[in-house]
N, C-alpha and C positions, 0 to 999 in steps of 0.2 A: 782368651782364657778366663780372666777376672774383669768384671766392669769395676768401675774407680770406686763403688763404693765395694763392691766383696772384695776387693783388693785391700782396700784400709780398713775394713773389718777383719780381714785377717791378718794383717800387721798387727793390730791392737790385740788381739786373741794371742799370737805366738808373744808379741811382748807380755802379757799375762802370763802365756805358758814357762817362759824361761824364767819371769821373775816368782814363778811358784816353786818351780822347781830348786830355783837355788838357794830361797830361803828355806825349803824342806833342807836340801845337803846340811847347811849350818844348824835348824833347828834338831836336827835326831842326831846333830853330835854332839849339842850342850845336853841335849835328853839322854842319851848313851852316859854321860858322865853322871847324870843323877839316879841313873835307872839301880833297881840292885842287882846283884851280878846275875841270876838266873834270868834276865830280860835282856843284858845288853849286847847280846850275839842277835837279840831280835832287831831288836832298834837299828843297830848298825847295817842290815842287812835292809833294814826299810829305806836306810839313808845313803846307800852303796851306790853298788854300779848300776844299778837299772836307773836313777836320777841322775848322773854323767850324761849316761846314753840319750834319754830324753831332752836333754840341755843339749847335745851334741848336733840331733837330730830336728829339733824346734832352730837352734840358734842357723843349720847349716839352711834353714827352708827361710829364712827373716834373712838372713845375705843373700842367698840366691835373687829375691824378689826386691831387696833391698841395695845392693852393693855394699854396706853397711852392717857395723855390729850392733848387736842386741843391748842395749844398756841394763845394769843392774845396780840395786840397790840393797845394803840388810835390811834383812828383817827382824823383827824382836827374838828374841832366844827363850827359851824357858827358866824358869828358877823354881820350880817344883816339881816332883815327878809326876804325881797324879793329875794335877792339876793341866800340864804337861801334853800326857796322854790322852784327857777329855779333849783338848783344843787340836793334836793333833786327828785323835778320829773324824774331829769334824771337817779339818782342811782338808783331807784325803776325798770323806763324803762330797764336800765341796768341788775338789779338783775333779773328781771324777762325773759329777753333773756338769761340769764347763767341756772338759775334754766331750762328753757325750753330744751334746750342744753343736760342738764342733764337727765331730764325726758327724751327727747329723743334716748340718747346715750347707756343704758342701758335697760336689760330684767329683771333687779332684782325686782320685785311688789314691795317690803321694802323700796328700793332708789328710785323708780319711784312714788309711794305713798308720800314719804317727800316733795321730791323736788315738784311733782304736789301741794301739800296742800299751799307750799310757793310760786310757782309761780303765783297762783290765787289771793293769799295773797297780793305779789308787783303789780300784776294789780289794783289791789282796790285802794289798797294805791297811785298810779298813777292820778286814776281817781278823789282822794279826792284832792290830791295837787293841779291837774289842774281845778278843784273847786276853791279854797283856792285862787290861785294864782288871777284866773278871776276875783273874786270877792272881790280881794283887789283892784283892782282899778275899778269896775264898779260900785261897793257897798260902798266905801269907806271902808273898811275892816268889813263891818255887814254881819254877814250869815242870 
């Protein structure tokens, strides 16, 4: 199926993917706590269940190949909202040029299916930031 090096290039991609996704979880719940309250039904929703699911989904594809669990570490939190918001629009842009990368780089339907479900996933999430962000200062932060 994998020659040894797609094979450990794609261990090192899903350990990428899970260690993205579960610094997002942590990162849009310290943002949720700064956010003002007409954002932070968004924010929560960027950092919900669909980042479980992809953690669920990445970690059960890194054991199957690996017999082993995915190792994780934090990541920095926010301490601003705006500030916040610019860094997360760009990890999303970010994640979703890797997950693309991915989808691309393989013929597995299994790995090409995850990473496509997530990479659509970080575009949204993109599009809601750059929402968010406009409308904190053209709205004063009202959606």
């Amino acid at each position: 199926m994998y020659d040894q090096r797609q094979y450990y290039n794609l261990l090192q991609q899903l350990q990428k993917a899970i260690q993205g996704e579960y610094e997002a979880i942590r990162y849009y719940e310290q943002l949720a706590k700064l956010a003002p309250p007409d954002h932070r039904r968004y924010i929560e929703q960027i950092g919900g269940d669909e980042r479980l699911e992809h953690i669920v989904s990445f970690s059960n594809l890194y054991r199957r190949l690996t017999g082993q669990e995915p190792q994780v570490v934090p990541g920095a939190l926010p301490t601003e909202y705006v500030s916040g918001l610019k860094k997360a629009f760009d990890d999303e842009q970010e994640a979703a040029d890797f997950y693309q990368k991915v989808y691309l780089g393989t013929n597995d339907p299994h790995v090409r299916n995850i990473f496509f479900e997530a990479m659509t996933d970080e575009m949204r999430h993109a599009t809601t930031i750059a929402f968010l962000y406009s409308n904190y200062f053209l709205e004063d932060g009202r959606v």
